[in-house]
N, CA, C, O and CB atoms as a CASP TS submission, in Angstrom:
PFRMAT TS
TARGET T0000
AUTHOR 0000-0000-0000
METHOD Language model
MODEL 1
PARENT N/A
ATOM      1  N   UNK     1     177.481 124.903 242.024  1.00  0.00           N
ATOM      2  CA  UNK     1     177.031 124.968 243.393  1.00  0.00           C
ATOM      3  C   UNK     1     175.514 124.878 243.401  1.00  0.00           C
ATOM      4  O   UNK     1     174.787 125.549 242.669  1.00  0.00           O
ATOM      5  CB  UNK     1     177.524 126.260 244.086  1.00  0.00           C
ATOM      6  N   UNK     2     175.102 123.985 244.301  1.00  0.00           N
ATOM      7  CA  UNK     2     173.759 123.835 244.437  1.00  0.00           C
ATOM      8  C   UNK     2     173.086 124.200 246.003  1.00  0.00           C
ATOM      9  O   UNK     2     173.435 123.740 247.091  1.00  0.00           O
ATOM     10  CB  UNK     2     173.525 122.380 244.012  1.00  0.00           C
ATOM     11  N   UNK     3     172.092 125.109 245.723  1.00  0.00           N
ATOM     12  CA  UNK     3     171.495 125.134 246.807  1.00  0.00           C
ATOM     13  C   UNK     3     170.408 124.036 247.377  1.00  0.00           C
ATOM     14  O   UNK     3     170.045 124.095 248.552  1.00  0.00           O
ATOM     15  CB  UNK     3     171.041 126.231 246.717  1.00  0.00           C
ATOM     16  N   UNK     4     170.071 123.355 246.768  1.00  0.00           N
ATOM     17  CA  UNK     4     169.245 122.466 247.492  1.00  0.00           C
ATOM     18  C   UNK     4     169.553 121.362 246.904  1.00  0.00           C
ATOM     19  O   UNK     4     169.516 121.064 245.710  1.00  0.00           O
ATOM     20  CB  UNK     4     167.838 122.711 247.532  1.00  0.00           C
ATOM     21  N   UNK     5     169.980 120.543 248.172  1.00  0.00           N
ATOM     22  CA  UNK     5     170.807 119.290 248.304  1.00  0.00           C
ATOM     23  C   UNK     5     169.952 117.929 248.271  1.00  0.00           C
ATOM     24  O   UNK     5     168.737 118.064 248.421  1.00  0.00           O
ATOM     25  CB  UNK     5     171.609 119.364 249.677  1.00  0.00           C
ATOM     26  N   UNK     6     170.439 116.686 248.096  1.00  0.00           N
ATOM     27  CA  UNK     6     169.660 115.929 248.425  1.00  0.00           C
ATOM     28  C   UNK     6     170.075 115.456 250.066  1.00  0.00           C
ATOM     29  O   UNK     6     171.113 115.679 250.688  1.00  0.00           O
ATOM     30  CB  UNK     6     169.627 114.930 247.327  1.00  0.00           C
ATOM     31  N   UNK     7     168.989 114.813 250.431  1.00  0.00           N
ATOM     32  CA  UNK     7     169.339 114.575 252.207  1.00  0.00           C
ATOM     33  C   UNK     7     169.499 112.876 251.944  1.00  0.00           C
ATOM     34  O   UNK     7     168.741 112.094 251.371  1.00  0.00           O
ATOM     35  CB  UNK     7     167.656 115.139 253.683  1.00  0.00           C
ATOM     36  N   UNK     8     171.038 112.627 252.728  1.00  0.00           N
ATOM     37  CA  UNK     8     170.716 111.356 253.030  1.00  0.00           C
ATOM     38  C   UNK     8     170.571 111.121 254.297  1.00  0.00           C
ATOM     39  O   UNK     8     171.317 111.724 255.069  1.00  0.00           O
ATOM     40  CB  UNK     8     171.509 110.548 252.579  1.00  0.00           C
ATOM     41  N   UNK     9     169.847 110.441 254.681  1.00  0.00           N
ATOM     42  CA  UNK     9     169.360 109.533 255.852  1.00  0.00           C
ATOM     43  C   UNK     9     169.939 108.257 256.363  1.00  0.00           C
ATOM     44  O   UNK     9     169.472 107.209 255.917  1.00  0.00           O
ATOM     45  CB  UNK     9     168.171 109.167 255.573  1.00  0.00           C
ATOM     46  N   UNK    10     170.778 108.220 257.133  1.00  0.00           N
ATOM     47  CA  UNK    10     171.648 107.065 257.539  1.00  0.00           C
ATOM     48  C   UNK    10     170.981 106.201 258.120  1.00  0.00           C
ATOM     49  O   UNK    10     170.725 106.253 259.323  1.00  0.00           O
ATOM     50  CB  UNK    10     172.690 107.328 258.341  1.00  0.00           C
ATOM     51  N   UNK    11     170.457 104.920 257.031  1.00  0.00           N
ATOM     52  CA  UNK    11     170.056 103.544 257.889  1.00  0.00           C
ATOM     53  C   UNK    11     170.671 102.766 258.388  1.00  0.00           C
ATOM     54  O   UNK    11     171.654 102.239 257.867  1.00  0.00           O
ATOM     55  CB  UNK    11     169.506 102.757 257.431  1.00  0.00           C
ATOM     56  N   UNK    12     170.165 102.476 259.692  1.00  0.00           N
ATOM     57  CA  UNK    12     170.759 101.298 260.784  1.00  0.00           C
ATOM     58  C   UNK    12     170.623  99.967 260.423  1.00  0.00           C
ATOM     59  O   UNK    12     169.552  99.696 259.878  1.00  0.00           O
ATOM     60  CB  UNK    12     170.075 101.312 262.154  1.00  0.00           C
ATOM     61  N   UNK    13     171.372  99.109 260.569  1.00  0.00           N
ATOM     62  CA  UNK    13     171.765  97.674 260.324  1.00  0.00           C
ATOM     63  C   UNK    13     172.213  97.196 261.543  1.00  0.00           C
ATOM     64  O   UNK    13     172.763  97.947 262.348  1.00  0.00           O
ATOM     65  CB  UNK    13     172.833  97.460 259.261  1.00  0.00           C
ATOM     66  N   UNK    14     172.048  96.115 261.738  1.00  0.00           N
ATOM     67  CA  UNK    14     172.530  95.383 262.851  1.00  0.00           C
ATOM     68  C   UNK    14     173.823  94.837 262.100  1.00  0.00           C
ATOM     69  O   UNK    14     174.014  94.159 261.091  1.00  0.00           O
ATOM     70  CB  UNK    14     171.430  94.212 263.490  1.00  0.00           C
ATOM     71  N   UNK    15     174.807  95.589 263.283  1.00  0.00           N
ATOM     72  CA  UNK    15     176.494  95.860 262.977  1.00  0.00           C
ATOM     73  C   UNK    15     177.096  94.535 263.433  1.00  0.00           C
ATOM     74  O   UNK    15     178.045  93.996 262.863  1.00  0.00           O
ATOM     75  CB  UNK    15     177.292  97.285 263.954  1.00  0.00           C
ATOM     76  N   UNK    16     176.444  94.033 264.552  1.00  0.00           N
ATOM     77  CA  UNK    16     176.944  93.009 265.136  1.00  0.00           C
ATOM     78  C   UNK    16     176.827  91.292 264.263  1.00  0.00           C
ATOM     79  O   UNK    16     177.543  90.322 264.513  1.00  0.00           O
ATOM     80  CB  UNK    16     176.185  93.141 266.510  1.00  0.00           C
ATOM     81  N   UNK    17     175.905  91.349 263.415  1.00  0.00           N
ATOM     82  CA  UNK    17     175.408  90.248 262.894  1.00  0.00           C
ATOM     83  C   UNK    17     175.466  90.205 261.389  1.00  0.00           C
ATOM     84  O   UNK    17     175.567  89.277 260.587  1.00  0.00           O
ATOM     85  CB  UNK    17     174.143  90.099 263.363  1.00  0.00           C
ATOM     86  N   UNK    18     175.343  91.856 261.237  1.00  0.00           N
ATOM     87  CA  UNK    18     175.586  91.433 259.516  1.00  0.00           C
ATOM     88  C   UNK    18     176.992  92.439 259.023  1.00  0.00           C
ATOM     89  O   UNK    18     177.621  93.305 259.631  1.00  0.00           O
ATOM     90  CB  UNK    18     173.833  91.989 258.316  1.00  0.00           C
ATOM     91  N   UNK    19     177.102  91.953 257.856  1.00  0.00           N
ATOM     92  CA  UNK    19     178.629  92.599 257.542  1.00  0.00           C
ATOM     93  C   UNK    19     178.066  93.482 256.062  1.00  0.00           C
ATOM     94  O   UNK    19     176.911  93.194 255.746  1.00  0.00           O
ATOM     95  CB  UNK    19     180.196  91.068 257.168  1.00  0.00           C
ATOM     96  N   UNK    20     178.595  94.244 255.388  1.00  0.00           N
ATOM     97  CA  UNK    20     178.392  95.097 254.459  1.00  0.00           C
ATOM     98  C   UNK    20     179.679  93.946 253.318  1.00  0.00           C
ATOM     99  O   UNK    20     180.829  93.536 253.472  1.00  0.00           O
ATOM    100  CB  UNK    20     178.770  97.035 255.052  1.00  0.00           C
ATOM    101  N   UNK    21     178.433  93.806 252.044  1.00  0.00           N
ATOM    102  CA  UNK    21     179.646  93.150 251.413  1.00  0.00           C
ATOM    103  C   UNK    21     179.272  94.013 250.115  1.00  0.00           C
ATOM    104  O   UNK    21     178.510  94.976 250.188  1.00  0.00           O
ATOM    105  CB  UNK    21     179.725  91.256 251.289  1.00  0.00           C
ATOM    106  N   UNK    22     179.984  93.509 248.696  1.00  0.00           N
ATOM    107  CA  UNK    22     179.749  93.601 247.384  1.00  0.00           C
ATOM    108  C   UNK    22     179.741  92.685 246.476  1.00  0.00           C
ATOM    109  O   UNK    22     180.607  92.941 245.639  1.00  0.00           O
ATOM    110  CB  UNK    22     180.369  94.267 247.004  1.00  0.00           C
ATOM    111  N   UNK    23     179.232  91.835 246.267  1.00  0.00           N
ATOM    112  CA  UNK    23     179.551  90.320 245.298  1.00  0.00           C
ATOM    113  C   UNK    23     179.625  90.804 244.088  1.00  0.00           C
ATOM    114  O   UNK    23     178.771  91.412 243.443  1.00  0.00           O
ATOM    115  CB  UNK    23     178.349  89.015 245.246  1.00  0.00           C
ATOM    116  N   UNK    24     180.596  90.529 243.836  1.00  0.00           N
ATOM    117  CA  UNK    24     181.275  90.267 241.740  1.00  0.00           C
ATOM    118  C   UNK    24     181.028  89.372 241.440  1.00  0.00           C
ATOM    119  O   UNK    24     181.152  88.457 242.255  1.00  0.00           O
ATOM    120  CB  UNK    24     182.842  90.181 241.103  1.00  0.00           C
ATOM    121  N   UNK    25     180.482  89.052 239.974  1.00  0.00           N
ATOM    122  CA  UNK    25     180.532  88.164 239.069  1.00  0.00           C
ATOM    123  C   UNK    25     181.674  87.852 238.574  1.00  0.00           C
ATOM    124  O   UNK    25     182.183  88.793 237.966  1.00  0.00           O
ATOM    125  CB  UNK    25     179.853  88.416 238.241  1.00  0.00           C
ATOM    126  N   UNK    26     182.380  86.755 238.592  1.00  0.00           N
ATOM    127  CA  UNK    26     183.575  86.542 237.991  1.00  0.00           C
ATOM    128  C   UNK    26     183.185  86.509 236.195  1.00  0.00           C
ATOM    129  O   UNK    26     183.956  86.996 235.368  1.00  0.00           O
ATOM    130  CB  UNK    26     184.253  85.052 238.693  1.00  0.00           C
ATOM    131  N   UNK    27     182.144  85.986 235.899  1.00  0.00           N
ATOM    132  CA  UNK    27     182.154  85.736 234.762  1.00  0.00           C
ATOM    133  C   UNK    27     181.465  87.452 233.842  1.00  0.00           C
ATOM    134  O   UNK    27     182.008  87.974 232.869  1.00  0.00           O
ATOM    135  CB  UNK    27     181.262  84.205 234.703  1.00  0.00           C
ATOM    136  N   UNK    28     180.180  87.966 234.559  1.00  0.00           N
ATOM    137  CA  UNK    28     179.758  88.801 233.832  1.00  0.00           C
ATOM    138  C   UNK    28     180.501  90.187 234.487  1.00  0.00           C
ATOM    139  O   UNK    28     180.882  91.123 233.783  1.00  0.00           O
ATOM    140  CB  UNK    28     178.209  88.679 233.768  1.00  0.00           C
ATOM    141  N   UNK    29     180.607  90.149 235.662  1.00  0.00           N
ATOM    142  CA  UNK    29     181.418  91.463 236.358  1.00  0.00           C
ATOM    143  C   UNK    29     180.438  92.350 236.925  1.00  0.00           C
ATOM    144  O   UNK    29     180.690  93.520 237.212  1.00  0.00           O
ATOM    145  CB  UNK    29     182.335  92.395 235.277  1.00  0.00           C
ATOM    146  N   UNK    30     178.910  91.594 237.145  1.00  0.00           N
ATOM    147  CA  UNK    30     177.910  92.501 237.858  1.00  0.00           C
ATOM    148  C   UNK    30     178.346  92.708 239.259  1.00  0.00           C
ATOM    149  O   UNK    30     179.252  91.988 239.678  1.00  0.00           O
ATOM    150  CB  UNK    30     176.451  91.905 237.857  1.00  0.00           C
ATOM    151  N   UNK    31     177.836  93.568 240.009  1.00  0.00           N
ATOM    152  CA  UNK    31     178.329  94.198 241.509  1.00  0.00           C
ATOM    153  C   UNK    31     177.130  94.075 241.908  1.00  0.00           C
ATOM    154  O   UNK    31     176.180  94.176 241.131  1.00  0.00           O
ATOM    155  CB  UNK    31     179.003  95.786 241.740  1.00  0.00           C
ATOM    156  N   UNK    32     176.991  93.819 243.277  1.00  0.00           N
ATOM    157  CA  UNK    32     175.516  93.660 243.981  1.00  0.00           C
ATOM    158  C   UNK    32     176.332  93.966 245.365  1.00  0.00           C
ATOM    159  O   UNK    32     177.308  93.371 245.821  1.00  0.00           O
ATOM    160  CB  UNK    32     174.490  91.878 243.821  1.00  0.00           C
ATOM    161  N   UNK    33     175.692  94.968 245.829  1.00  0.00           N
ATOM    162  CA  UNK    33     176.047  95.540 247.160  1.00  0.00           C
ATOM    163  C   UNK    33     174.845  95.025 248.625  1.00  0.00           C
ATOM    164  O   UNK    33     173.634  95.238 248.559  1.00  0.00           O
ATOM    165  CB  UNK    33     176.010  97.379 246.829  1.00  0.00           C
ATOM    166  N   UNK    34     175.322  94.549 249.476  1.00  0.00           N
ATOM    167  CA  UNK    34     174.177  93.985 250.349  1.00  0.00           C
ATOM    168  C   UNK    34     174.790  93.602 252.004  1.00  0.00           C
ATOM    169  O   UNK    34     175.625  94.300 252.579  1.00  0.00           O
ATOM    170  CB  UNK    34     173.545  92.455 249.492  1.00  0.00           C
ATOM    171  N   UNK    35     174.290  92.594 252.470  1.00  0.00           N
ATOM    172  CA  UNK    35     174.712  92.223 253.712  1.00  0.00           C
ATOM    173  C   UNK    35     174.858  90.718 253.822  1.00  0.00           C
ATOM    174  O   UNK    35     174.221  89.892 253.170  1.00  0.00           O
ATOM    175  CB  UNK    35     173.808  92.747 254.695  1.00  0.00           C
ATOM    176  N   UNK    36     175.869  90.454 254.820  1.00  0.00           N
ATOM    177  CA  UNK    36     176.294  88.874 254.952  1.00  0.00           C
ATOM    178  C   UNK    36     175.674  88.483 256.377  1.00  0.00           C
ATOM    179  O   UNK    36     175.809  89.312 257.276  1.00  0.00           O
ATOM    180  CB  UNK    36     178.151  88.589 254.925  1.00  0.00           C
ATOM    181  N   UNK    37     175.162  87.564 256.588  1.00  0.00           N
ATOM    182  CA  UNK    37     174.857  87.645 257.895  1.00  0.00           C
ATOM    183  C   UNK    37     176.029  86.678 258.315  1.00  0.00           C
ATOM    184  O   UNK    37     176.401  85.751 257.595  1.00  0.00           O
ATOM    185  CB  UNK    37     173.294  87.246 258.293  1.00  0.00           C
ATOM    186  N   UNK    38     176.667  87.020 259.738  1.00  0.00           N
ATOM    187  CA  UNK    38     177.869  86.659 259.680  1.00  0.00           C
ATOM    188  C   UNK    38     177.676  84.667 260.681  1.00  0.00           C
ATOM    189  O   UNK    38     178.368  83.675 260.449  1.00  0.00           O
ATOM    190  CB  UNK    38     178.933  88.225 260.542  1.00  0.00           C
ATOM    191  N   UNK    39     176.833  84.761 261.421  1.00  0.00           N
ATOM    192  CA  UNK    39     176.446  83.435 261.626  1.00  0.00           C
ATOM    193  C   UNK    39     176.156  82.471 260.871  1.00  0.00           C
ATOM    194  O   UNK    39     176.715  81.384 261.017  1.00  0.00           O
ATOM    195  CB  UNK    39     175.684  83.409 262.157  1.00  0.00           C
ATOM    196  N   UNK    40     175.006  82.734 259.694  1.00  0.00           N
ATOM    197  CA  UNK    40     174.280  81.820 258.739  1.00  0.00           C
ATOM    198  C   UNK    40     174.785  81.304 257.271  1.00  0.00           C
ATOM    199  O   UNK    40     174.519  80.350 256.540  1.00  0.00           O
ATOM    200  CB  UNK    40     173.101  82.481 258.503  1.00  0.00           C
ATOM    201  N   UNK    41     176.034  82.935 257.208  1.00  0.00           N
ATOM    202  CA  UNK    41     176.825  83.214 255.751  1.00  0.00           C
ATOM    203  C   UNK    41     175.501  83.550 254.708  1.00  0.00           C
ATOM    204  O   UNK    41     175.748  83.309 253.527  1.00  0.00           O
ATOM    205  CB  UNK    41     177.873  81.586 255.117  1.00  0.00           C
ATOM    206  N   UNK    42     174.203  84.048 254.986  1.00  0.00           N
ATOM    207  CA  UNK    42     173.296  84.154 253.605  1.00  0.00           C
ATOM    208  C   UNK    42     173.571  85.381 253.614  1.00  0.00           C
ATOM    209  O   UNK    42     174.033  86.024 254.557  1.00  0.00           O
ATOM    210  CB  UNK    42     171.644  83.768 253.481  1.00  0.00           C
ATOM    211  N   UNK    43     173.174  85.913 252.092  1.00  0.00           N
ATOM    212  CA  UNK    43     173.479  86.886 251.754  1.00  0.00           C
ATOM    213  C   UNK    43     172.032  87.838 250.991  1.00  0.00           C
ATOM    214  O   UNK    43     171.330  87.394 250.083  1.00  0.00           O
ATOM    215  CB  UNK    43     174.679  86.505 250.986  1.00  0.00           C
ATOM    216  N   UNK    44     171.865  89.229 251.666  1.00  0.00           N
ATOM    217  CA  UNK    44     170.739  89.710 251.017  1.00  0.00           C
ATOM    218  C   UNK    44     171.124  90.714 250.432  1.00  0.00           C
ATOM    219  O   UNK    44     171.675  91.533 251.168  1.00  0.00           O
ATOM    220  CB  UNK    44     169.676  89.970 251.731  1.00  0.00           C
ATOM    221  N   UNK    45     171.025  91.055 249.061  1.00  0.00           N
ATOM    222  CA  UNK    45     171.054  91.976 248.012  1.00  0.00           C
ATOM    223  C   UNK    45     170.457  93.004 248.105  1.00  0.00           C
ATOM    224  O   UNK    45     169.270  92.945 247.781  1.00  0.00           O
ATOM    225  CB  UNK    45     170.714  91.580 247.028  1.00  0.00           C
ATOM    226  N   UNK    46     171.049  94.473 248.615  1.00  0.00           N
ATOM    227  CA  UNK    46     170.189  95.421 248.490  1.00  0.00           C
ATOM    228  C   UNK    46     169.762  96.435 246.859  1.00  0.00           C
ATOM    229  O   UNK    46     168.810  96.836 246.190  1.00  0.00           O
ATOM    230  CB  UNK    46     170.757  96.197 249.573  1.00  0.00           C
ATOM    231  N   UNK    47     170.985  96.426 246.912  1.00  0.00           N
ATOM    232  CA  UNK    47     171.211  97.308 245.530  1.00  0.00           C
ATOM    233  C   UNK    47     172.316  97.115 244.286  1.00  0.00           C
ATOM    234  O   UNK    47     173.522  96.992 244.500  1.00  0.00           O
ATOM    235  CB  UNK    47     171.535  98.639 246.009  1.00  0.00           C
ATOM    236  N   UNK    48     171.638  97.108 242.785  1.00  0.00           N
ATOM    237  CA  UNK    48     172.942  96.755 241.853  1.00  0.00           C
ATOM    238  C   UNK    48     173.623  98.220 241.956  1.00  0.00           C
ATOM    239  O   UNK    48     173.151  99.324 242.229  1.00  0.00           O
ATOM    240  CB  UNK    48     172.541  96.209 240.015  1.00  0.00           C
ATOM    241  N   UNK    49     174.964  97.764 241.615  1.00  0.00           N
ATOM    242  CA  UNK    49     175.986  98.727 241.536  1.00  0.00           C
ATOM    243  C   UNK    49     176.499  98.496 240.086  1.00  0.00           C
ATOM    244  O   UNK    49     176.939  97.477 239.554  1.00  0.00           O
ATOM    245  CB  UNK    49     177.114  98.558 242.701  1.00  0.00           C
ATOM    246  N   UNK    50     176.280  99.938 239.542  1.00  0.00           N
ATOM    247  CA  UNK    50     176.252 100.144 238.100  1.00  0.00           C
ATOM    248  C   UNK    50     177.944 101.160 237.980  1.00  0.00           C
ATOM    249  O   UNK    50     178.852 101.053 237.155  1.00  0.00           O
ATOM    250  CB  UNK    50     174.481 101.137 237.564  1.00  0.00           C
ATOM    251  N   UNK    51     177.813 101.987 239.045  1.00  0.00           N
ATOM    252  CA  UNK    51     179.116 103.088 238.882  1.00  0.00           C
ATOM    253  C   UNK    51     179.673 103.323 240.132  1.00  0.00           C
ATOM    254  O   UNK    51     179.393 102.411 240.911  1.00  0.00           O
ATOM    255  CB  UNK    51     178.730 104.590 238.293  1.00  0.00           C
ATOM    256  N   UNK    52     180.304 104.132 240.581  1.00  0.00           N
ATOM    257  CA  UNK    52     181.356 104.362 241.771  1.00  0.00           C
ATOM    258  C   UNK    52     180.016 105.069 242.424  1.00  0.00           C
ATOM    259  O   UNK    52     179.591 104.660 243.505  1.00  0.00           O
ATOM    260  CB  UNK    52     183.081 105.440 241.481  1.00  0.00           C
ATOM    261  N   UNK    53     179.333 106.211 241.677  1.00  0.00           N
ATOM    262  CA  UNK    53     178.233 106.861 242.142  1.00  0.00           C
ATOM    263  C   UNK    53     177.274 105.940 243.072  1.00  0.00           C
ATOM    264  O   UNK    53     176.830 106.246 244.179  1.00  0.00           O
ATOM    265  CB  UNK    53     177.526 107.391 240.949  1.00  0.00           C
ATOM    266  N   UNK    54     177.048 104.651 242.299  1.00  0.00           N
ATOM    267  CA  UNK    54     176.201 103.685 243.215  1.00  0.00           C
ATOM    268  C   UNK    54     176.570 103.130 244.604  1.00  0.00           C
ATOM    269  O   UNK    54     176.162 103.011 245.759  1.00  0.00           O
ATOM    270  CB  UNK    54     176.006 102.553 242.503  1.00  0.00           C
ATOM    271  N   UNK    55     177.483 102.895 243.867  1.00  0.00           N
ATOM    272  CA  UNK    55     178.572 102.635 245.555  1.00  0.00           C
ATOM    273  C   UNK    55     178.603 103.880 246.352  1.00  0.00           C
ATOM    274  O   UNK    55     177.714 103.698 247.184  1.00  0.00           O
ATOM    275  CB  UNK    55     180.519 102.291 245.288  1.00  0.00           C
ATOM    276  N   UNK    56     178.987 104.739 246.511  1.00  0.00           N
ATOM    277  CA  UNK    56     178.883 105.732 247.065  1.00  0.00           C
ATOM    278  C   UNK    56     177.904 106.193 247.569  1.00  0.00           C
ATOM    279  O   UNK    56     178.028 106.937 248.542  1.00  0.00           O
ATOM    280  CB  UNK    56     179.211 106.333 246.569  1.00  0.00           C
ATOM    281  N   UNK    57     176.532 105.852 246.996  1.00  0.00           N
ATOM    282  CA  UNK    57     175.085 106.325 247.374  1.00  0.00           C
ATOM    283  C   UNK    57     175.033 105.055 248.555  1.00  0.00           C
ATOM    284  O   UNK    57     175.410 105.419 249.669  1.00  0.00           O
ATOM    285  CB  UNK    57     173.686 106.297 245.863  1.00  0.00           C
ATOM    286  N   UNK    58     174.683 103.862 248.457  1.00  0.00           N
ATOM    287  CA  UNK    58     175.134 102.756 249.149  1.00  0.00           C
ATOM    288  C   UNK    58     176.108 102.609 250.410  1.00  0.00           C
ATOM    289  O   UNK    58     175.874 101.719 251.228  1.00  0.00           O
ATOM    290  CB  UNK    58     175.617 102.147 248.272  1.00  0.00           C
ATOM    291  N   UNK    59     177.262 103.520 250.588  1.00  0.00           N
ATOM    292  CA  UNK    59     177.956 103.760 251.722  1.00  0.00           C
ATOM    293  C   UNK    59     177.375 104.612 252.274  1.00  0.00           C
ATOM    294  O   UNK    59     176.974 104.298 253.395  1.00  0.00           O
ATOM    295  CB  UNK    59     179.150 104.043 251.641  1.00  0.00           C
ATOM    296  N   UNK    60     177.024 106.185 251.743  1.00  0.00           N
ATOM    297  CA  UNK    60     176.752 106.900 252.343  1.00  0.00           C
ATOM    298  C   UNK    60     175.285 106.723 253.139  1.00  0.00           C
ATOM    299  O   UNK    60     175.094 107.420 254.137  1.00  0.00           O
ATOM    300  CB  UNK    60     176.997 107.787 251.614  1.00  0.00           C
ATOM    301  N   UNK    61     174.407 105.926 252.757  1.00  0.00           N
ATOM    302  CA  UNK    61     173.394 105.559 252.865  1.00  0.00           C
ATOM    303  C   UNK    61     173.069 104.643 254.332  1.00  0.00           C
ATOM    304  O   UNK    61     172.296 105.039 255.203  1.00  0.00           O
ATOM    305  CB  UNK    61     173.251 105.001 251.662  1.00  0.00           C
ATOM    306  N   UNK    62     173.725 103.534 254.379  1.00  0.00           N
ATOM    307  CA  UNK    62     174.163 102.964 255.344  1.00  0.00           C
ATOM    308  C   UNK    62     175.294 103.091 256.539  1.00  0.00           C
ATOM    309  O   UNK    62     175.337 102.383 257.545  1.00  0.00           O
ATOM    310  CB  UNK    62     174.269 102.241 254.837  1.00  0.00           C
ATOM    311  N   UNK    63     176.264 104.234 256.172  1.00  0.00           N
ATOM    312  CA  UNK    63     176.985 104.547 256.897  1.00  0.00           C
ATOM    313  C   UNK    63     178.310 103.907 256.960  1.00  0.00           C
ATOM    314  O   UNK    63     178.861 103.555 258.002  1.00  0.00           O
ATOM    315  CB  UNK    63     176.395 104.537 257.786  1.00  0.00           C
ATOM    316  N   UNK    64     178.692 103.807 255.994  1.00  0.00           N
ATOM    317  CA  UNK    64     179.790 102.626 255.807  1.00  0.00           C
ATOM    318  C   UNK    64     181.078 103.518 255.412  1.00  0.00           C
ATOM    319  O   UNK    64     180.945 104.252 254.433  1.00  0.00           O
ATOM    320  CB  UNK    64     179.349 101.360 254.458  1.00  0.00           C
ATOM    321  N   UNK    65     182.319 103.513 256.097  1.00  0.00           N
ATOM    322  CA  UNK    65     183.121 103.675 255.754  1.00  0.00           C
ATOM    323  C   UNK    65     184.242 102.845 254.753  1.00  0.00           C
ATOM    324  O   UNK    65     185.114 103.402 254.087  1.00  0.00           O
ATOM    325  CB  UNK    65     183.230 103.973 256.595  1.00  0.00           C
ATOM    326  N   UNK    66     183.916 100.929 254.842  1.00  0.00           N
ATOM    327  CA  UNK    66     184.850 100.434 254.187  1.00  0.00           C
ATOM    328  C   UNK    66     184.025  99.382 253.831  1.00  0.00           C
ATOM    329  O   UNK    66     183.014  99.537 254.516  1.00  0.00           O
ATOM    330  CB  UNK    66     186.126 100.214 254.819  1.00  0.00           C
ATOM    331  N   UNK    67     183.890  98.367 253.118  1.00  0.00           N
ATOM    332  CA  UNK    67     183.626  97.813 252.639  1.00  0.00           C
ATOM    333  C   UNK    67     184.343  96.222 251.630  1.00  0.00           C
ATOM    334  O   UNK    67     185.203  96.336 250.756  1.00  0.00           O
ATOM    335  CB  UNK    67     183.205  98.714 252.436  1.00  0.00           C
ATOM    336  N   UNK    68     183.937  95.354 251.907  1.00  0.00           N
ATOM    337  CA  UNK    68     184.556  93.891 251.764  1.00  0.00           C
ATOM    338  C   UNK    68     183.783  93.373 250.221  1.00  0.00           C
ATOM    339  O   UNK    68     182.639  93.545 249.799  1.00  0.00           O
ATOM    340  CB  UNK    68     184.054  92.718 253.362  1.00  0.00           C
ATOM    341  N   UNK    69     184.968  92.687 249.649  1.00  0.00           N
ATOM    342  CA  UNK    69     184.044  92.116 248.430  1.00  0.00           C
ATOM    343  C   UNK    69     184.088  90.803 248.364  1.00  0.00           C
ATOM    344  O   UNK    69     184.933  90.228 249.050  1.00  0.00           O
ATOM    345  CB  UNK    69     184.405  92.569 247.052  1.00  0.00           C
ATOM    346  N   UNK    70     183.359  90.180 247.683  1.00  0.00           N
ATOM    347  CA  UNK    70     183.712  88.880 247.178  1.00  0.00           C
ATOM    348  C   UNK    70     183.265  88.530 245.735  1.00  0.00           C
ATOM    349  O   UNK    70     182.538  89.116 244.933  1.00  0.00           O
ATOM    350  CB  UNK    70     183.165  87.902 248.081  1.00  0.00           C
ATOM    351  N   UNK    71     184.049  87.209 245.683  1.00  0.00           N
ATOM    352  CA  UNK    71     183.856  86.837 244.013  1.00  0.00           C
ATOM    353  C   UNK    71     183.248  85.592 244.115  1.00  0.00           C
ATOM    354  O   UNK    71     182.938  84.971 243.099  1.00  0.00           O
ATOM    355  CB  UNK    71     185.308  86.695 243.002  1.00  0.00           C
TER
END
């Protein structure tokens, strides 16, 4: 049990335009967690995802309950 926590801070994204994705490497199996913009299809990379922990910092961070992948 810890008394002093870390704080996360829920950043806003424009919900309407961009989508929360995760791109896999088919070949090496790297994870890159980021946003799709859903008009243009580009994609911006926020953060590598190394463990479930990363992902998790990454949802909680942005506020994401579910999340879409691609390969």
């Amino acid at each position: 049990m810890s008394i002093f926590k870390k704080k996360t801070t829920v950043i806003a994204y424009d919900r309407e335009n961009l989508r929360p994705v995760i791109r896999s490497s088919i070949c090496t199996g790297e994870k890159v967690a980021g946003f799709k913009d859903v008009r243009t299809g580009k994609f911006k990379d926020i953060m590598l995802i190394r463990n479930d922990r990363d992902l998790k910092s990454f949802m909680d961070t942005y506020g994401i309950s579910d999340i879409d992948r691609e390969y």
